[in-house]
BAMARVEX-712210 format. One record per residue (C-alpha): residue number from 0; x, z, y. Coordinates in nm, 3 decimals, always signed. Each point is the difference from the previous one (the first is absolute). Layout:
BEGIN
<rec NUM; <X; Z; Y>> ...
REM end
This chain:
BEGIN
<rec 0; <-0.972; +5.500; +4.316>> <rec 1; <-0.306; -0.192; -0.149>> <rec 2; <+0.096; -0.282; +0.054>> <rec 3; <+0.335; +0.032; -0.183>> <rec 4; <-0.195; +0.149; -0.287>> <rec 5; <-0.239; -0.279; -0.008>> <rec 6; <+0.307; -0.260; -0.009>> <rec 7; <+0.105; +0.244; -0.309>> <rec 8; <-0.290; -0.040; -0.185>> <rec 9; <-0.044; -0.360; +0.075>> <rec 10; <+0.368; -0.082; -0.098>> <rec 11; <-0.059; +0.225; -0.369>> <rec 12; <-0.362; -0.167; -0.052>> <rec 13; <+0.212; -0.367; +0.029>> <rec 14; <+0.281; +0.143; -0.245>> <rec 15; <-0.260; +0.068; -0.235>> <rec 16; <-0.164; -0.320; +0.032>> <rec 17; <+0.287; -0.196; -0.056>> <rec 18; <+0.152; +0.211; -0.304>> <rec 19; <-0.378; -0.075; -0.154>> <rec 20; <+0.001; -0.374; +0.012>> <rec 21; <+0.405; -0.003; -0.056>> <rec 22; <-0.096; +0.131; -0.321>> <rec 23; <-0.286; -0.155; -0.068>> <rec 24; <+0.205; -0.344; +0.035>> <rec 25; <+0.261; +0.111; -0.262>> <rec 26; <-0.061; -0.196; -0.314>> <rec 27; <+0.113; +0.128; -0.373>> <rec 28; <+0.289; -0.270; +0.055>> <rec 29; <+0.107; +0.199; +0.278>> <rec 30; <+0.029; +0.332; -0.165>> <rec 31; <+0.203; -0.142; -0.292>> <rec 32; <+0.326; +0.199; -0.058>> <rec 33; <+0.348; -0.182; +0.005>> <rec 34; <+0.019; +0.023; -0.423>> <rec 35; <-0.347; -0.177; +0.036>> <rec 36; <-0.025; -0.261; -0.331>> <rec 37; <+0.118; -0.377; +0.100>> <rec 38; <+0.138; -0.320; -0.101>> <rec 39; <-0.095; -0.283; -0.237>> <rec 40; <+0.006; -0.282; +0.267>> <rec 41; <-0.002; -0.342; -0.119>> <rec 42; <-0.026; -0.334; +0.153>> <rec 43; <-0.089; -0.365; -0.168>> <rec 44; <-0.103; -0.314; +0.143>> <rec 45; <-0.356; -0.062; +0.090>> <rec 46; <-0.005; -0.333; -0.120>> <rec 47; <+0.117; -0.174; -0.327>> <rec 48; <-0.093; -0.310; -0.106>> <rec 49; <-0.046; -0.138; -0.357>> <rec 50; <+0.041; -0.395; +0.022>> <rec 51; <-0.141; -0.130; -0.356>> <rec 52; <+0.164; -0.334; +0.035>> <rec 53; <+0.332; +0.177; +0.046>> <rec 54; <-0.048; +0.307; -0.205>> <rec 55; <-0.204; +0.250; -0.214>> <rec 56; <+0.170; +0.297; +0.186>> <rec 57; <+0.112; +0.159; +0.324>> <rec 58; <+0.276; +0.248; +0.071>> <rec 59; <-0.100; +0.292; +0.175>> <rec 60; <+0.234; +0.227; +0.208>> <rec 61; <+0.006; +0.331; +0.105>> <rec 62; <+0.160; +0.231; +0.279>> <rec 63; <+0.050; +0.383; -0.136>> <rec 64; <+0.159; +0.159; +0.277>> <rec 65; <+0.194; +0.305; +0.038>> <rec 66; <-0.129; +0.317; -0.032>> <rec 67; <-0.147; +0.196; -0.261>> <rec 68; <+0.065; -0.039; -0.333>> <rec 69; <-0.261; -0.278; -0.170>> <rec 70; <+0.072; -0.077; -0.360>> <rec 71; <-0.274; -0.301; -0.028>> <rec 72; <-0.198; -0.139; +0.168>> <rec 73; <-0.353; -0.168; -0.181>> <rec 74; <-0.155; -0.293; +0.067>> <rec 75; <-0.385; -0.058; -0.017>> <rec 76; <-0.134; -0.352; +0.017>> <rec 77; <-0.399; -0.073; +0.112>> <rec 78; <-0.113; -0.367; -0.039>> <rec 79; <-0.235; -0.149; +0.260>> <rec 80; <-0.243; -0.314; -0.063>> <rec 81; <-0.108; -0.188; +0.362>> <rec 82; <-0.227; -0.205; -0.161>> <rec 83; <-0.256; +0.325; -0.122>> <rec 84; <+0.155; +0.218; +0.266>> <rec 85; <+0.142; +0.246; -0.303>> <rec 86; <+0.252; +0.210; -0.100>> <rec 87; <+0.094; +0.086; -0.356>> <rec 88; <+0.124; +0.360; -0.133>> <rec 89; <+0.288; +0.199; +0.090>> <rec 90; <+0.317; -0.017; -0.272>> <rec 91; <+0.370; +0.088; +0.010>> <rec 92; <+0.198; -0.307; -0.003>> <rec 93; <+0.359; +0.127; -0.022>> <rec 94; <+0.251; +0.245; +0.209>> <rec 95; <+0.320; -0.010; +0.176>> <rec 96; <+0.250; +0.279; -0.145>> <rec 97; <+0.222; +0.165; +0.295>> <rec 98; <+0.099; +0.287; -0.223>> <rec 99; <+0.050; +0.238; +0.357>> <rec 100; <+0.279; -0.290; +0.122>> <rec 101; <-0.174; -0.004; +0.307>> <rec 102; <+0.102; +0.352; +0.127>> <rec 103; <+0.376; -0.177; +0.090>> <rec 104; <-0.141; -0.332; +0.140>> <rec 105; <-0.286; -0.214; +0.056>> <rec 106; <-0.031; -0.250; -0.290>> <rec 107; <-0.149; -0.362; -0.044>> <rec 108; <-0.160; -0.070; -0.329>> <rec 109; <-0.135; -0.295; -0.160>> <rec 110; <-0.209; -0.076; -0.269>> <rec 111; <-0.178; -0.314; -0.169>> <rec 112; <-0.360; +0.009; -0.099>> <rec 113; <-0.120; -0.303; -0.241>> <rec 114; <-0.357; -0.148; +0.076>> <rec 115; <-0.091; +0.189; -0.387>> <rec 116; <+0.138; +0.321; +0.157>> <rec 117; <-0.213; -0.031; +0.276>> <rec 118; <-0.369; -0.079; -0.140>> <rec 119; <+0.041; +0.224; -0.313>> <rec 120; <-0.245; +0.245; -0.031>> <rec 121; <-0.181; -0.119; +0.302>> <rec 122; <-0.389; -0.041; +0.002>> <rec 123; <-0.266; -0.130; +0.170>> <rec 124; <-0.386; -0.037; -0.027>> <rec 125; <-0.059; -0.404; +0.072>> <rec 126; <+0.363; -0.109; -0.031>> <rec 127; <+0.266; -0.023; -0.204>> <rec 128; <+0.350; -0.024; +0.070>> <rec 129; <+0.198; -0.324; -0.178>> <rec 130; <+0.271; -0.020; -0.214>> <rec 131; <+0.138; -0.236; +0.230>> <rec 132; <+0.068; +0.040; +0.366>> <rec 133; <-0.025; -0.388; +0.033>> <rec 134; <-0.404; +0.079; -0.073>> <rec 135; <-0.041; +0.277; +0.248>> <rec 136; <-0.180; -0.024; +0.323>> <rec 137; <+0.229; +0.001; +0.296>> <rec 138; <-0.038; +0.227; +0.261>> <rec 139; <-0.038; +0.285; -0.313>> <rec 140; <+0.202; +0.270; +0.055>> <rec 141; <+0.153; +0.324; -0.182>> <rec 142; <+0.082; +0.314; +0.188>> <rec 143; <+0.282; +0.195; -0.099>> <rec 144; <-0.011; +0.386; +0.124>> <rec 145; <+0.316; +0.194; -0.028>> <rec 146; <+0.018; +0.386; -0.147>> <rec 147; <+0.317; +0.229; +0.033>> <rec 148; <+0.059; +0.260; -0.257>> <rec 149; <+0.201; +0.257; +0.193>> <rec 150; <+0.268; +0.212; -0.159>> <rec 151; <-0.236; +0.301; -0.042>> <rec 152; <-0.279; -0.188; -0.151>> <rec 153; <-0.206; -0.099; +0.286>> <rec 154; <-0.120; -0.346; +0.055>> <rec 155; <-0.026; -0.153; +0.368>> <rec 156; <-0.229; -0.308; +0.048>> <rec 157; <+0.192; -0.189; +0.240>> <rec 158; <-0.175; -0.220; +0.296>> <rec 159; <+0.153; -0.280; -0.104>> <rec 160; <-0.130; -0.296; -0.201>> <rec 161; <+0.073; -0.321; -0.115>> <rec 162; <-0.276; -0.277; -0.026>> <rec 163; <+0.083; -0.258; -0.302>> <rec 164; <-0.159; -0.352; +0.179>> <rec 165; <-0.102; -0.279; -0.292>> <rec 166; <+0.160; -0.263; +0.242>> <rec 167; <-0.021; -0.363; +0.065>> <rec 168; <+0.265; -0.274; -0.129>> <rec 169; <+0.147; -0.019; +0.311>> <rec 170; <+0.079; +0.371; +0.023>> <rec 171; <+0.348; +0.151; -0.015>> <rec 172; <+0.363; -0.025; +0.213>> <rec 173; <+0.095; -0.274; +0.188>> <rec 174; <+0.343; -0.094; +0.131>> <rec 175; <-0.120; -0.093; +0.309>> <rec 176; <+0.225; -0.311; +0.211>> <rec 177; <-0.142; -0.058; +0.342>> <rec 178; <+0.109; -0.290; +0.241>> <rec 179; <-0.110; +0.095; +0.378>> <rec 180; <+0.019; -0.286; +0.266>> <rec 181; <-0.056; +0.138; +0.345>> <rec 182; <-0.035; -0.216; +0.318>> <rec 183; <+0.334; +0.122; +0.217>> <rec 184; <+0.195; +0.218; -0.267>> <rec 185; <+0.034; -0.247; -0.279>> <rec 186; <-0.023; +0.031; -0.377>> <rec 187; <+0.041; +0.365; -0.160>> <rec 188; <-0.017; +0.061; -0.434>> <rec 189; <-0.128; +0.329; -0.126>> <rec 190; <+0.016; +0.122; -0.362>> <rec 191; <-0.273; +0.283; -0.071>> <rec 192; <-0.131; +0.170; -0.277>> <rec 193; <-0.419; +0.002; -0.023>> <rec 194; <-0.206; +0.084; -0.249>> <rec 195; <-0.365; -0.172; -0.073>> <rec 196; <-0.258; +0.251; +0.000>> <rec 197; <-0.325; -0.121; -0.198>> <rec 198; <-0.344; -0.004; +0.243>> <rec 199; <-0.179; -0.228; -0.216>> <rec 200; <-0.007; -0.275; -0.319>> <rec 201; <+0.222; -0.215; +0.220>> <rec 202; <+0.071; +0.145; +0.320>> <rec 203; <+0.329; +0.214; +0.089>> <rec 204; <+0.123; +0.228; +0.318>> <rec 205; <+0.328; +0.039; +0.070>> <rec 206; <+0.188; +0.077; +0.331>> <rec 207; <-0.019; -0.287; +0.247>> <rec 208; <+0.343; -0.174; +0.049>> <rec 209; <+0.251; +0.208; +0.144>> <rec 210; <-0.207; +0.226; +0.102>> <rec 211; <-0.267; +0.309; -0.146>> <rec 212; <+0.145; +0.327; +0.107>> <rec 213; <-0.316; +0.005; +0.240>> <rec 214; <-0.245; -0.168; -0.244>> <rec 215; <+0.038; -0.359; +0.015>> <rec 216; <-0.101; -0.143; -0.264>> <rec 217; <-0.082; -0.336; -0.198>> <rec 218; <-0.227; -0.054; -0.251>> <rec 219; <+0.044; -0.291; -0.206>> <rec 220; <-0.248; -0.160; -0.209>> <rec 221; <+0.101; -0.235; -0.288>> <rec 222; <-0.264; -0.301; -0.044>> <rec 223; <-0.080; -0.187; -0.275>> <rec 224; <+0.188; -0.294; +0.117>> <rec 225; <+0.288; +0.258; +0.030>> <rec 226; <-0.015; -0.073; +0.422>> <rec 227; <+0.018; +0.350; +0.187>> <rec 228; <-0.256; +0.092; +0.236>> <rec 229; <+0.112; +0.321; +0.220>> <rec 230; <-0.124; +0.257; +0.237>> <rec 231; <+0.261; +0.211; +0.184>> <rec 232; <-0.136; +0.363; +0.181>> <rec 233; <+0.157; +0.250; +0.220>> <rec 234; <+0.213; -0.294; +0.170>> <rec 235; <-0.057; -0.057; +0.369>> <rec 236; <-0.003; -0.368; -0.040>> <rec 237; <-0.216; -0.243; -0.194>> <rec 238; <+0.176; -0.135; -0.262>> <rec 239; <-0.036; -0.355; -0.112>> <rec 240; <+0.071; -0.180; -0.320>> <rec 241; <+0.308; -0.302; -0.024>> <rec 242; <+0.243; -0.088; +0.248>> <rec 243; <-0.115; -0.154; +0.327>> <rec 244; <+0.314; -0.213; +0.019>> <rec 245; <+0.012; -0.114; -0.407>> <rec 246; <-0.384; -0.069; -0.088>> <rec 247; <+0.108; -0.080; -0.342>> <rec 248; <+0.050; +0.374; -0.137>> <rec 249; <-0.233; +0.214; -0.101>> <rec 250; <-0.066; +0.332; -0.176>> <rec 251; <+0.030; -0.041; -0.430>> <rec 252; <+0.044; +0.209; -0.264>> <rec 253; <+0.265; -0.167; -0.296>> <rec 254; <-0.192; +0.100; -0.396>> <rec 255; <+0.311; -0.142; -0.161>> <rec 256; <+0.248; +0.220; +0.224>> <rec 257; <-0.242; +0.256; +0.134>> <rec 258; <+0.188; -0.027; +0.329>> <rec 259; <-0.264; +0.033; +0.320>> <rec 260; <+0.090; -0.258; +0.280>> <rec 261; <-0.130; +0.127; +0.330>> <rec 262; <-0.035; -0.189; +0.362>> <rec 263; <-0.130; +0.148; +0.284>> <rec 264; <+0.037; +0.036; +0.394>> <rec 265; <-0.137; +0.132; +0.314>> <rec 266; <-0.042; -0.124; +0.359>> <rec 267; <+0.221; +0.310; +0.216>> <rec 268; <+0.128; +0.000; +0.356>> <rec 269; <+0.281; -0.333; -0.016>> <rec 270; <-0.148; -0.167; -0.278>> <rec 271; <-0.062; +0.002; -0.337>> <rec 272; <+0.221; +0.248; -0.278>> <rec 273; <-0.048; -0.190; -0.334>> <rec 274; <+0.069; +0.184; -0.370>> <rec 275; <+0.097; -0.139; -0.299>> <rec 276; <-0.029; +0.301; -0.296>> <rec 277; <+0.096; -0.058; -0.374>> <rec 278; <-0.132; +0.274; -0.204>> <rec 279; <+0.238; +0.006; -0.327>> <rec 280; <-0.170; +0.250; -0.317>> <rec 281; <+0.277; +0.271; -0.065>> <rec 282; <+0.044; +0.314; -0.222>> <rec 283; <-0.016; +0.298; +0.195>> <rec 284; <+0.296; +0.224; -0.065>> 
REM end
């Protein structure tokens, strides 16, 4: 008999115990009712770049996706200096009007912001933003910060953000025509889109030939002499400039038709696979 009332009272002290730190792990998102307060989810791209040799503005897009009813959404821009290491005030730069459209579907909005747009209103102690993006450093950036004004007058700050990169020349969409020689399957062509993301005053990364879902990637760096010197990471080979078999080519960059001429190989089980990549400048659409 004691011992069954002893396995009683163990059995309700272990209840007990595990009702306390059940409850104890319940967090106020946990309690929330069903008619809980939602919504104002928005998406943009976290990287825009403003080319000043190509233009004095960027398009920005934004994802508003179903749910509850937004009717705008703001946009705040921040502008950050590398060179001093600072960042300006906090103004509103525009907004996106969804007028409560989104409660039926998830909608895709677009909007183009000038260079003007951008830096007015914007301060900072030792620096001064130009009236021309040609005379800004590169490597600057802007950060846009998204806002949704719900139907009932809230306003969500959304985890999204979209960084505004001063870019290089080079910087910008590519039509991307690739020539790949391997050493027992013959000759294969590949047409890609790629876009030149800006790493420094003359230096570009995009993905590395047909590859880049994993990480591969090239970065190209335009010399003076408008030769390209390259370094390619996350491949498992080493990658070597020109073609073995043709020592005549070699790596250029074109100033008349801004077209990037690319050459390259690696030394793989059977012999070499040689690339030839022509880098065309296109308009995104």
């Amino acid at each position: 008999m004691r011992l069954y009332e002893t396995k009683v009272i163990k059995g309700t002290l272990l209840l007990a115990i595990f009702a306390m730190l059940f409850s104890s792990c319940l967090k106020d998102d946990d309690l929330m009712t069903a008619d809980a307060k939602t919504g104002g989810l928005v998406e943009s791209a976290s990287l825009v770049q403003l080319v000043p040799k190509k233009s004095n503005s960027v398009d920005v897009e934004l994802k508003v996706y179903l749910g509850p009813a937004i009717q705008e959404v703001k946009v705040y821009k921040q502008f950050y200096h590398i060179a001093t290491d600072e960042a300006s005030n906090v103004e509103l730069l525009g907004s996106f009007s969804v007028s409560g459209q989104n409660l039926n579907d998830t909608l895709l909005l677009s909007q183009t912001f000038t260079w003007e747009q951008l830096k007015q209103g914007l301060t900072l102690d030792s620096y001064t933003l130009p009236d021309d993006p040609l005379n800004a450093d590169i490597g600057d950036y802007f950060m846009l910060k998204y806002v949704s004004v719900m139907d009932d007058g809230r306003e969500v700050t959304s985890n999204s953000q979209t960084k505004v990169l001063v870019a290089n020349s080079y910087a910008g969409y590519y039509l991307s025509s690739i020539t790949y020689i391997h050493p027992n399957l013959g000759t294969r062509e590949y047409q890609l889109t790629k876009e030149l993301i800006t790493e420094s005053g003359n230096t570009c990364s995009t993905n590395f030939a047909v590859w880049g879902s994993y990480g591969e990637t090239i970065y190209l760096t335009i010399n003076p002499d408008n030769s390209i010197t390259f370094n390619v990471l996350g491949f498992d080979y080493i990658v070597e400039e020109g073609d073995p078999n043709n020592p005549l080519v070699y790596s250029h960059y074109d100033p008349v038709t801004d077209i990037i001429y690319l050459n390259y190989n690696y030394m793989a089980p059977g012999g070499y696979r040689v690339f030839y990549e022509v880098l065309e400048p296109i308009t995104k659409k």
